[in-house]
N, C-alpha and C positions, 0 to 999 in steps of 0.2 A: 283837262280832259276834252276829245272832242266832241262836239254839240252834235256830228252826225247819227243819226238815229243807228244804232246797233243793240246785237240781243247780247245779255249782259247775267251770269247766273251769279246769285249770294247767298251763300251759306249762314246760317246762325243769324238771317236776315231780320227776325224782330231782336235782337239782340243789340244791345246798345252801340257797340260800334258798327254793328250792321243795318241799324235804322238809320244811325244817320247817312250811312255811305250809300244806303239806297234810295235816300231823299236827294241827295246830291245826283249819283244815276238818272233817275226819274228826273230833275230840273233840268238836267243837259238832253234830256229827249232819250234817252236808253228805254228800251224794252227790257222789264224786269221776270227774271225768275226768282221769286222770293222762295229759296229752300229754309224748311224748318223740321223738328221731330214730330210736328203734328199738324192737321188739317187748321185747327185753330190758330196755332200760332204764327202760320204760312200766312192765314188771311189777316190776322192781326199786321204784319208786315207789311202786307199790300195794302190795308185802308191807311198804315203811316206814312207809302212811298207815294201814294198816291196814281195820277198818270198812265201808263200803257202799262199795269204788271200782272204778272199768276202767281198765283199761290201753288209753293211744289213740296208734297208733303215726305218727308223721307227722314228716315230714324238710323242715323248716323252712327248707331251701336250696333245697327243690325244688320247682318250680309247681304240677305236676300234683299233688303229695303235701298240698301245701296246699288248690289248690283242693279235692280231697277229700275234707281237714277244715271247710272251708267250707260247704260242700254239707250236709253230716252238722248242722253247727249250725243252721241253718235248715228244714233237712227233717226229721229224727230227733230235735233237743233241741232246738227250737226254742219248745217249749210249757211245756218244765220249767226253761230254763237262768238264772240266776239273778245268777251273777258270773261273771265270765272278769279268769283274771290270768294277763296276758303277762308272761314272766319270764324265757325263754328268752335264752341269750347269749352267746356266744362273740366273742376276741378275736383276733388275730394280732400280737404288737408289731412294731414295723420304723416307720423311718419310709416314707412314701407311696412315695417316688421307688423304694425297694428293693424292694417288694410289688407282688406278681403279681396280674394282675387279677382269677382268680381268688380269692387273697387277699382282695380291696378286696370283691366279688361276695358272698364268703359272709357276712362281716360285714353287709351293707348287707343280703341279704335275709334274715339270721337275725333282725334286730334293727331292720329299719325295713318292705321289704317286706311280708315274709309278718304283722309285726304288723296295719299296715294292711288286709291285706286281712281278716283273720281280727275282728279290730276292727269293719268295716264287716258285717260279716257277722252277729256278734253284736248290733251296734244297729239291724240291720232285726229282728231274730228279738224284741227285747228291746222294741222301739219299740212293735210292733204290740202285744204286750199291757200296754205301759204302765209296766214296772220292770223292774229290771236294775243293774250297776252293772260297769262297765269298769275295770279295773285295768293297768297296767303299771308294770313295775321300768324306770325310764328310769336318768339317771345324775349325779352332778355335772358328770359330761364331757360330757354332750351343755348343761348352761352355760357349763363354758370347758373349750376345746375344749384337747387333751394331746395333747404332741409326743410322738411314735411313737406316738400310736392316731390318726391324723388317719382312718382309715375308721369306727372304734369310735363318736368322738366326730361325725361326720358323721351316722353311721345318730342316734344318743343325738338331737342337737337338730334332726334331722329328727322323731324322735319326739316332742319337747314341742311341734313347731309341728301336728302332726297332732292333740294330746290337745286343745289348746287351742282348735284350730279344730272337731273332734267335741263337744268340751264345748259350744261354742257354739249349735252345729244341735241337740244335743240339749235345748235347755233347754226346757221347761217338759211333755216327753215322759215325766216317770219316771224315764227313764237318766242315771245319773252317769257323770262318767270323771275318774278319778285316776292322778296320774304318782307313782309314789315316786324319791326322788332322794339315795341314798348315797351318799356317798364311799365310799372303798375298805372293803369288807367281807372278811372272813375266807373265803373259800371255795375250792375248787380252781381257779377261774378268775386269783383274785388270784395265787397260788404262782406256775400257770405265769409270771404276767406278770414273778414275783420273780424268776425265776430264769432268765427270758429276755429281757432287758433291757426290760421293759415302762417305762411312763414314773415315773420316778422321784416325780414329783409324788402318786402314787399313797402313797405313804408319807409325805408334808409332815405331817400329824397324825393323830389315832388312826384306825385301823382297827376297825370297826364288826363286828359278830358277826351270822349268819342271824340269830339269837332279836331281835337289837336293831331288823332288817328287818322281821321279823313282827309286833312291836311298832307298828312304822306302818304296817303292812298293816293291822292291824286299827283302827287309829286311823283308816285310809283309809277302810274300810268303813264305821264307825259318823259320823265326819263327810261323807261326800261331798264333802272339796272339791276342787278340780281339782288343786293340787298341795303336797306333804310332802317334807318336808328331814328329812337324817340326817347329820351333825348341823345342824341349823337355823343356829349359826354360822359352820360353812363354806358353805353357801348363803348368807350376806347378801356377802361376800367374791368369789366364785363370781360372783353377780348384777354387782356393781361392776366388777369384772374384765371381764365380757360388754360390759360399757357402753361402756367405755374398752379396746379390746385394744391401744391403743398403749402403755399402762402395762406390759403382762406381756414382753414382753423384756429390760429393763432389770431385772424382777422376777426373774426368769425362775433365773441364775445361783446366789442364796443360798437360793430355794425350794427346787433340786434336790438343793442340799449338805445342806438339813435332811433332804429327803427322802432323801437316800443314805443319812445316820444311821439312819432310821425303818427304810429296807429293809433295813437291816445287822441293830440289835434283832428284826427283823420274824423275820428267817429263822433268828438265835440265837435264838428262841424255839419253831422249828419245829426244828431239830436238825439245820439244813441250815449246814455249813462256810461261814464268809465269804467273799462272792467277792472 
């Protein structure tokens, strides 16, 4: 990443892969906008990033809260902003049929919604002076798509058809846009999903650490290209799978018993009783 002082927005910035990708920001000299869904959690961000940052309060479920932050990127930082990474994300497990549509609602507009619009908003602000660079945390799941997050995985590969189709209008503008795409990482999003029957496929192989996320965050930044795999061999897998989804039910049974294993080590190593 470059060390030159630039304004830099994060979404879902106290959030585990967004603390640490805004302590890393912060140590290369960035000016931070820590966006969060409340005044609290915004400053919580800021006293972990430390250095030149604000706290920006905005509730990513909500239009008006968004539009908002919309407005602000274009009219207020529209002349200094530099990177934007959408990070933000919240899950709900269940499968579809059991989930309340506010359920299915908040996921879609934490995590495909309000991206898009905020996204759109940064590449007009970013277009007119010619650089910029778009970021967002998408997921393995929005490539194959996981029973009991069918809203998760719906917002996720509504997002890679958005990055792919922004990457395209922007080409030859300055702006880059990059999708990162994890498998299961270590954070308090993952726990909940451990310990409320999230989809067990979440634990088929290793679980990924923020610092390993950060790692192709910034690997994002210095190549621009549209999209980064964590680990890069569960994506070629992921991809195959997307091609052919008549393969994964028949798959589907011995995946989940490895994965039961995984989330069973997963939670003995968190000091949570087997369930």
């Amino acid at each position: 990443m470059s060390d030159r002082s630039s304004l830099a927005l994060v979404t879902g910035a106290a959030g585990g892969i967004g603390e640490v990708v805004c302590g890393r920001l912060a140590a290369r000299g960035h000016t931070l906008l820590c966006v969060e869904r409340d005044q609290a959690l915004a400053e919580k961000a800021v006293t972990a990033a430390g250095s030149d940052t604000a706290p920006v309060a905005c509730d990513l479920s909500d239009r008006e809260s968004v539009a908002a932050l919309c407005a602000r990127i274009e009219d207020e930082w529209a002349d200094d902003l530099e990177l934007v990474f959408l990070n933000a994300g919240v899950i709900v497990p269940g499968d579809a049929a059991d989930s309340s549509a506010a359920q299915l609602r908040l996921q879609l507009d934490v995590m495909l919604c309000s991206v898009v619009e905020i996204a759109a908003s940064a590449a007009r602000a970013m277009k007119t002076r010619g650089r910029g660079h778009i970021i967002a945390t998408v997921s393995m799941g929005g490539i194959l798509a996981l029973p009991g997050s069918a809203a998760y995985s719906a917002a996720k590969a509504g997002l890679r058809a958005y990055l792919a189709a922004l990457s395209t209008e922007l080409r030859g503008t300055g702006v880059a846009v990059s999708g990162i795409y994890p498998s299961a990482v270590d954070t308090p999003m993952l726990l909940h999903e451990a310990t409320h029957d999230g989809s067990l496929l979440n634990f088929f192989g290793k679980v990924s650490t923020p610092d390993d996320v950060a790692d192709v965050f910034e690997r994002a930044v210095r190549k621009r290209r549209l999209e980064h795999f964590l680990p890069y061999s569960d994506s070629i897998l992921c991809r195959i799978l997307q091609s052919f989804p008549w393969l994964v039910p028949p798959m589907l049974g011995p995946a989940e018993a490895i994965g039961r294993r995984g989330r069973a080590k997963y939670l003995k190593r968190k000091g949570i009783p087997r369930r």
